[in-house]
C-alpha positions in Angstrom: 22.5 24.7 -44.8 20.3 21.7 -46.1 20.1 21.2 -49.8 17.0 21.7 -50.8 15.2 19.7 -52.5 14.7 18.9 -56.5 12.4 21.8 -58.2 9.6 19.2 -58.8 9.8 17.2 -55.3 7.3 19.1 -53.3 4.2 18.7 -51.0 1.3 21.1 -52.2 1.2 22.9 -55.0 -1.1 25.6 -55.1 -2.2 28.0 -57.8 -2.7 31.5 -57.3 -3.7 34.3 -59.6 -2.9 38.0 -59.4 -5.9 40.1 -60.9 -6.2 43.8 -61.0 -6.3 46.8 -63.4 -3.8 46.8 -65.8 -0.5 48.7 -65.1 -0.7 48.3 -61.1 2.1 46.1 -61.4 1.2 42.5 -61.1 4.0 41.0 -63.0 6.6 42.7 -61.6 5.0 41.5 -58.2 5.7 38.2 -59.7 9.1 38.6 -61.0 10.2 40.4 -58.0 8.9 36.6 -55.8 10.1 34.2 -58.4 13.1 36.1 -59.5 13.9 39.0 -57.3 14.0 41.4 -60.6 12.2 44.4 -60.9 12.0 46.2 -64.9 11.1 49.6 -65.2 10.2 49.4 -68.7 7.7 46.0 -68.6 4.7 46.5 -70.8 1.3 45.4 -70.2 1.1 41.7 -70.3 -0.4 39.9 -73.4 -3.0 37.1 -72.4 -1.6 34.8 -69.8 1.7 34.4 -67.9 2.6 32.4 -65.3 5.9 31.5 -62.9 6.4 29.1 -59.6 8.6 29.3 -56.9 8.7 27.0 -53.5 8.8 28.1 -50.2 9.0 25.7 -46.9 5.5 26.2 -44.3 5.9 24.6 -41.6 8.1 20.9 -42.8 6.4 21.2 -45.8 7.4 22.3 -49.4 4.8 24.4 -50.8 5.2 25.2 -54.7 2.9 28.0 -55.3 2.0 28.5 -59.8 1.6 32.0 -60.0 -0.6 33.2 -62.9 -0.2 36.5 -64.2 -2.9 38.1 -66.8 -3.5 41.3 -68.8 -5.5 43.6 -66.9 -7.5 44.9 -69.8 -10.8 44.3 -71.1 -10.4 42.3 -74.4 -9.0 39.7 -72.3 -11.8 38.5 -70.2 -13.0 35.6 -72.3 -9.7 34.0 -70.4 -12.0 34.4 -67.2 -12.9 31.1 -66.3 -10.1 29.1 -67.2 -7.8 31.4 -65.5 -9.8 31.0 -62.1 -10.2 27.8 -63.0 -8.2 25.5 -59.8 -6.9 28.9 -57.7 -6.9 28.5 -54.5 -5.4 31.8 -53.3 -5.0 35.2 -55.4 -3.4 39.2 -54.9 -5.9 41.3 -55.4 -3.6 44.5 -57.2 -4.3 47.9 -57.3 -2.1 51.1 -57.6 -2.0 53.3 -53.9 -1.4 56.3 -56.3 -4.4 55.7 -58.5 -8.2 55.7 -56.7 -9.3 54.1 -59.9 -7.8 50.9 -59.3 -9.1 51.1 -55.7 -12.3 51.2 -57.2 -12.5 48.9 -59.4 -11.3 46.7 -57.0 -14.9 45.3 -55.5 -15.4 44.6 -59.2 -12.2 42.2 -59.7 -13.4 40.9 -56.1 -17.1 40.1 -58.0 -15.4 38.2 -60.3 -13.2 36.5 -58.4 -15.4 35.4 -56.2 -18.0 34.4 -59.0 -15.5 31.9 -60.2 -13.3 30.3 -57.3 -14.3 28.0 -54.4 -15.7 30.6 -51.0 -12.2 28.7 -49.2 -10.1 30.7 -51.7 -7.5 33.2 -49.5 -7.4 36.6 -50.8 -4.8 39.1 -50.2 -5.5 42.7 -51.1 -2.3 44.0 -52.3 -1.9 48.1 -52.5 1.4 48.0 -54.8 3.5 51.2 -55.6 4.3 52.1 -51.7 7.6 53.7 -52.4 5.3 56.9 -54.5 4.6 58.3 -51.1 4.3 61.9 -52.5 1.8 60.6 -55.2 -0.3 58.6 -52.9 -4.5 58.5 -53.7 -5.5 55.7 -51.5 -5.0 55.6 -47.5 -3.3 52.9 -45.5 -7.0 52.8 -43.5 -9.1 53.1 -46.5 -7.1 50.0 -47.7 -7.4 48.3 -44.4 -11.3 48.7 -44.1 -12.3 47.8 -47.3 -10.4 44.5 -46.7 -12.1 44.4 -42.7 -15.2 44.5 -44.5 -14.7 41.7 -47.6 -13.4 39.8 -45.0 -9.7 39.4 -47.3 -5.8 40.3 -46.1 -4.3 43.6 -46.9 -0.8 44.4 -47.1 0.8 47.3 -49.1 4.2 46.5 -51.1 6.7 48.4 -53.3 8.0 45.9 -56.3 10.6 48.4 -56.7 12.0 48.7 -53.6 11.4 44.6 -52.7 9.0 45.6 -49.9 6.8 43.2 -48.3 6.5 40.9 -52.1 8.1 38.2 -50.3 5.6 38.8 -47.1 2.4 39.2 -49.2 2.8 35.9 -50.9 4.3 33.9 -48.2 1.3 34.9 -46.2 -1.1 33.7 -49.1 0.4 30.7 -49.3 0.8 29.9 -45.6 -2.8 30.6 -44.9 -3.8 28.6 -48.3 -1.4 25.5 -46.5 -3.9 26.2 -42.9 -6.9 25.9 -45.0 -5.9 22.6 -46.3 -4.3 21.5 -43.2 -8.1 22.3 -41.6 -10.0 20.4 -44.6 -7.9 17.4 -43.8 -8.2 17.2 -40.1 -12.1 17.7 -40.7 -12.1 14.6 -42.8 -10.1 12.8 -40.3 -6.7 12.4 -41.7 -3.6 13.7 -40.5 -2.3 16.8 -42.0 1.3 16.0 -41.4 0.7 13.0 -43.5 -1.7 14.2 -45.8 -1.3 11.6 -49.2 -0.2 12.8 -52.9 -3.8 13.3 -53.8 -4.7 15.9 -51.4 -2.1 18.5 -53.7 -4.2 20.8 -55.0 -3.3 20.4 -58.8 -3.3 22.4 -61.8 -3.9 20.6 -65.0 -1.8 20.7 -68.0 -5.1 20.9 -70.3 -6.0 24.5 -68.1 -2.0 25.5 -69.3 -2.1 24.9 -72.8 -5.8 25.9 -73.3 -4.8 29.3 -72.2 -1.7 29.3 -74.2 -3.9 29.1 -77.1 -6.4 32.0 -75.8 -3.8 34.3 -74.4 -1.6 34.0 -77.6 -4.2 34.8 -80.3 -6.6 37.8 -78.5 -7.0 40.7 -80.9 
């Protein structure tokens, strides 16, 4: 097997941010793709989190910055800062809690409200291993997402299923969109320069350090 390459030698790096109602399990989506953990007893995020992780699409080396935020209400002044840059996003909710299924079109408002129309959405029904407690149907899902025009996929943190295939499938179509873009404006994707990496600031990083640290 080839060694792969240095953590910070990559072609595209793209942000995404997972958004949802809190306690659906977003970051142990995330720790499950960056780190293959899973913790039972995670508590509710606090502000703003975020992890990377690279994976190859086609010959290139995609490093996808994952951000990660509370799911409650008094941490919505974050909102456009967080968006700010995303070009893909996992759109939570909990397939043993309608609520979350609900409130779904509202994070998908937002979302929209504040990223570029390109932006790849994946609508993620998380918990899949609670078969016996399920609230929200495979179909339902499926034509909700038919309708907005986003992905679907159902995964189980816990039991590893379909994390890796949800975000892999983000970032792929994220990589087709750009590929597109470029061939549009005439260059060639294969050889697309430095400058077409979609980039995340530093400034957006720190700015939300501040926020996410200090929010009563």
């Amino acid at each position: 097997m080839a060694a792969y390459r240095a953590d910070d030698d990559y072609d595209y790096l793209f942000k995404l941010v997972l958004i949802g109602d809190s306690g659906v399990g977003k970051s142990n989506l995330l720790s499950r793709f960056t780190k293959n953990e899973f913790n039972l007893e995670s508590k509710s995020t606090i502000g703003v989190e975020f992890a990377t992780r690279s994976i190859r699409v086609d010959d290139k080396v995609v490093k996808a910055q994952i951000w990660d935020t509370a799911g409650q209400e008094r941490y919505r002044a974050i909102t456009s800062a967080y968006y700010r840059g995303a070009v893909g996003a996992l759109l939570v909710y909990d397939v043993t809690r309608h609520i979350t299924f609900e409130n779904v079109e509202r994070w998908l408002k937002e979302l929209r409200d504040h990223t570029d129309s390109n932006i790849v959405i994946m609508l993620v029904g998380n918990k899949a291993d609670l078969r016996h407690l399920r609230a929200v149907s495979t179909e339902e899902a499926k034509a909700f997402a038919e309708r907005e025009k986003t992905y679907s996929m159902e995964t189980s943190a816990l039991e590893s299923l379909n994390v890796e295939n949800a975000f892999t499938e983000v970032l792929t179509q994220i990589y087709h969109v750009v590929s597109r873009k470029a061939l549009e404006v005439g260059d060639d994707p294969a050889a697309l320069p430095k400058g077409q990496t979609i980039n995340v600031g530093k400034d957006d990083v720190s700015a939300l350090k501040k926020i996410g640290c200090c929010s009563a």
